[in-house]
One Martini backbone bead per residue (centre of mass of N, CA, C, O) as a GRO file, in nm:
protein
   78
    1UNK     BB    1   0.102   0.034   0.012
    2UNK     BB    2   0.075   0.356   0.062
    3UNK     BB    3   0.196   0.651   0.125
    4UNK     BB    4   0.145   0.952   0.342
    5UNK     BB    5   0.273   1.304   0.360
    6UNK     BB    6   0.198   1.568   0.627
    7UNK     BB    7   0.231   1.888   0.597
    8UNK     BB    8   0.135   2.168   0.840
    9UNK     BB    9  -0.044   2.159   1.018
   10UNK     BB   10  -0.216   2.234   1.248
   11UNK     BB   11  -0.316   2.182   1.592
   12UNK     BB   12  -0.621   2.186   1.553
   13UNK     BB   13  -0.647   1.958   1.358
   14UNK     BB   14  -0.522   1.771   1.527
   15UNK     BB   15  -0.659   1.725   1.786
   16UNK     BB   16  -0.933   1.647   1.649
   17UNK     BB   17  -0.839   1.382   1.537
   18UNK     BB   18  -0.767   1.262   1.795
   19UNK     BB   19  -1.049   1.293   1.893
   20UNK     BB   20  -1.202   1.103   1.708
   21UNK     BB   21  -0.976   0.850   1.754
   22UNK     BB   22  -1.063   0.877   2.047
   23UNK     BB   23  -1.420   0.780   1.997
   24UNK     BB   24  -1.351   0.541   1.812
   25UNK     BB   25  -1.121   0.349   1.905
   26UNK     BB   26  -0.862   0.440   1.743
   27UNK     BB   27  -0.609   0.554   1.518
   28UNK     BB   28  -0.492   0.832   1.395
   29UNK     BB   29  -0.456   0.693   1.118
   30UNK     BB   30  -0.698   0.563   1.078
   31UNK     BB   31  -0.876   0.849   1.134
   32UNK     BB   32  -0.765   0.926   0.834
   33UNK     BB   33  -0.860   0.705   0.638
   34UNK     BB   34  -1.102   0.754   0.679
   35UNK     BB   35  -1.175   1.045   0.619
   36UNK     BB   36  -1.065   1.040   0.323
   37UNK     BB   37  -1.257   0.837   0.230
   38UNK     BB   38  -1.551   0.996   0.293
   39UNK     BB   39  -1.447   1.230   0.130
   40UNK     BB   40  -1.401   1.067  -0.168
   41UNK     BB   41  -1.677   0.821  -0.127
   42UNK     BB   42  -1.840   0.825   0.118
   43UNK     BB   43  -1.976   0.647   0.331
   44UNK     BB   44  -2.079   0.422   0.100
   45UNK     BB   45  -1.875   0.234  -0.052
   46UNK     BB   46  -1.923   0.183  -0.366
   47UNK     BB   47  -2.190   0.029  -0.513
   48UNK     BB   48  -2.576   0.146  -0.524
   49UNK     BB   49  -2.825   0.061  -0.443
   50UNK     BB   50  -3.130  -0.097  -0.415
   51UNK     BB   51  -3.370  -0.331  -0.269
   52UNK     BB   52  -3.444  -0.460  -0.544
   53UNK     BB   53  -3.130  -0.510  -0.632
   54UNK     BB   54  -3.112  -0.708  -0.397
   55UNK     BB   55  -3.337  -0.898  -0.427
   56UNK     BB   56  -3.231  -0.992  -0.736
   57UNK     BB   57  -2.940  -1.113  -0.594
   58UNK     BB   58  -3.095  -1.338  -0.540
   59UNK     BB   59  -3.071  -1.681  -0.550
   60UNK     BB   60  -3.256  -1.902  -0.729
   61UNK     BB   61  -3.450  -2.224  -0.678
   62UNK     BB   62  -3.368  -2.507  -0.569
   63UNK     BB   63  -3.062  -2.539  -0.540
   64UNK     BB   64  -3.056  -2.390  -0.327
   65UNK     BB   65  -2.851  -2.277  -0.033
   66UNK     BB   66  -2.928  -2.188   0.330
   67UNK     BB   67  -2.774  -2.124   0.578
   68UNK     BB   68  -2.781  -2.239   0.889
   69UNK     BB   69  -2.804  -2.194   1.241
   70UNK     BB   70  -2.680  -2.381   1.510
   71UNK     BB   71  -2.840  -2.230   1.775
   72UNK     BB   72  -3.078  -2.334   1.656
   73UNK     BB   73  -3.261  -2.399   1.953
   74UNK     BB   74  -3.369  -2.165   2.195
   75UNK     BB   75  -3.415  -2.095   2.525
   76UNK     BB   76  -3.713  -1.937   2.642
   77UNK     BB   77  -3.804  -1.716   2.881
   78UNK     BB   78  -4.134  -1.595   3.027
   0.00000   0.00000   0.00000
């Protein structure tokens, strides 16, 4: 992967970030490649569906098998 490297940032820039990544729970490289990220790509990159074509992107037909979870049944008290 490449590298980049940011000379002359503000201070409260820099805080700022600091602060970001450390509500996020991250390293502030982390929380830069995010926000570059978002900047340049939005929050949600890659390409936008509608619900209609997440719909139609489920495959078809008797062949299909969809894996069920091991976890059930499990036991409920009420």
């Amino acid at each position: 992967m490449a590298q980049l490297l940011v000379r002359d940032i503000e201070t409260s820039v820099v805080r700022k970030l600091r602060s970001s990544a450390a509500a996020q729970g991250v390293s502030v490289e982390e929380a830069h490649r995010r926000l570059l990220r978002s900047a340049l790509f939005g929050n949600n990159p890659g390409p936008k569906r509608n619900f209609i074509e997440y719909l139609r992107s489920i495959p078809q037909g008797e062949d299909v098998e969809f894996p069920r979870t091991d976890d059930l049944p499990r036991l409920v008290e009420l």
